[in-house]
Residue, then its C-alpha position, 0 to 999 in steps of 0.5 A: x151823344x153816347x146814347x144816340x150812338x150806342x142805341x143807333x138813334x135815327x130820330x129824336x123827338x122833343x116834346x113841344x109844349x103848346x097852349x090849348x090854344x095852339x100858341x107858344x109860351x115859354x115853355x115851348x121856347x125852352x123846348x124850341x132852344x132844346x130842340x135846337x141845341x140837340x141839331x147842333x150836336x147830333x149833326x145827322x141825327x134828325x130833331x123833330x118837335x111834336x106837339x104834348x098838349x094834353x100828354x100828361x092828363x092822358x097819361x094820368x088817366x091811363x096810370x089811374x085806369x091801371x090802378x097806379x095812384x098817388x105817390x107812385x103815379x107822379x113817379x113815372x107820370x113824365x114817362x107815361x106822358x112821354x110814352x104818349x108824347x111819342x106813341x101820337x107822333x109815331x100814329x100821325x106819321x104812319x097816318x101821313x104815310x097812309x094818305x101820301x101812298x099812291x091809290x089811297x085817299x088824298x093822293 
């Protein structure tokens, strides 16, 4: 809580671990529960899930393609994962906005 006042947080975003699948496991009812959990005490502090699939593979890639590996690599993989957790539902939504804006595609 003092996090979200002191930063001025609108929005959280909670990872949503799905199967390759598209199916829910129970790490994704763990991150369900979290999620909801967060709602009841952020109040108007919006809680919004997104999809992590592949996020730490990507990131692994990225760290590797920098030259960050082994021991430092698993130190800082879960940031980088979450950097690409959030930069995705950051892309999708600017994507959404896109096409719902009036004289663009899909309107």
């Amino acid at each position: 809580m003092r996090l979200v006042a002191e930063h001025d947080v609108v929005e959280v975003i909670v990872g949503l671990p799905r199967t390759l699948r598209n199916r829910h496991g129970a790490a994704a009812e763990t991150a369900v529960g979290y999620a909801d959990r967060l709602r009841e005490r952020l109040g108007a502090v919006s809680v919004r899930l997104a999809d992590e699939r592949l996020s730490t593979v990507s990131a692994t890639k990225m760290l590797s393609d920098r030259g960050v590996k082994g021991r430092k690599q698993r130190a800082v993989v879960d940031q980088a994962a979450a950097v690409e957790i959030l930069q995705g539902w950051l892309d999708a939504r600017a994507s959404r906005r896109r096409t719902s804006e009036p004289g663009t595609e899909g309107s």
